[in-house]
N, C-alpha and C positions, 0 to 999 in steps of 0.2 A: 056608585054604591054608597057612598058616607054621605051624598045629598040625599038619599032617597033614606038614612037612617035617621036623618038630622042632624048631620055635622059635615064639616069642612074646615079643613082639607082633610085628603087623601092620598099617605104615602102607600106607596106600593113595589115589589122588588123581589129580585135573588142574587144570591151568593152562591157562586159556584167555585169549586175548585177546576182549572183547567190545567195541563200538564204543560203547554204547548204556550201561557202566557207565561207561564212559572210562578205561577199566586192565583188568587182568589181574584172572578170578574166580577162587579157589583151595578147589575141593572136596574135604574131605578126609573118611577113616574111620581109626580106627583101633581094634583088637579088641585087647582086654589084659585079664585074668583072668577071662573069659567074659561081657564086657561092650564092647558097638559103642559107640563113640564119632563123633559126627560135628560139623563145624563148616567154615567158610564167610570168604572175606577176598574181599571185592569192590570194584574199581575203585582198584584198587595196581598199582603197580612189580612187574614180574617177580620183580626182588631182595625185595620185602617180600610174593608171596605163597609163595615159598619160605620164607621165613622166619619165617613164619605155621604154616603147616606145621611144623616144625623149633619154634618154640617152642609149641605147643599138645602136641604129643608128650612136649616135656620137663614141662610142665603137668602130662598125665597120668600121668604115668610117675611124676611125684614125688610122688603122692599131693594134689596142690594142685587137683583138679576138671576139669569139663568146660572146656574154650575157650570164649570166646563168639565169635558170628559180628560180624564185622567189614566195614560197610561205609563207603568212605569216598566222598567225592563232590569234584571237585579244579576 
């Protein structure tokens, strides 16, 4: 979608609350020089699966790898 807009990358996601992780899950994609990236923050703070999102981007983008998936149990 953002190649065919004229831009790249493309972050893409949801935040859900689920009762059964005990926090918010954060599925995220992102596409960035013809390569899908995906990764995962389960059972966080609203504030830290945004922010998962938000640094897993910056991850990729700096040339430093894939995110890993992130579960946490509270």
């Amino acid at each position: 979608m953002a190649r065919t807009l004229g831009g790249d990358p493309l972050l893409v996601g949801t935040i859900a609350w689920r009762e059964e992780a005990l926090g918010w899950i954060g599925d995220w994609q992102l596409g960035y020089k013809g390569k899908d990236y995906r990764w995962q923050v389960r059972g966080v703070s609203f504030d830290d699966a945004f922010r998962n999102a938000v640094r897993g981007t910056a991850q990729i983008l700096s040339g430093n790898g894939q995110p890993e998936a992130v579960v946490t149990t509270r």
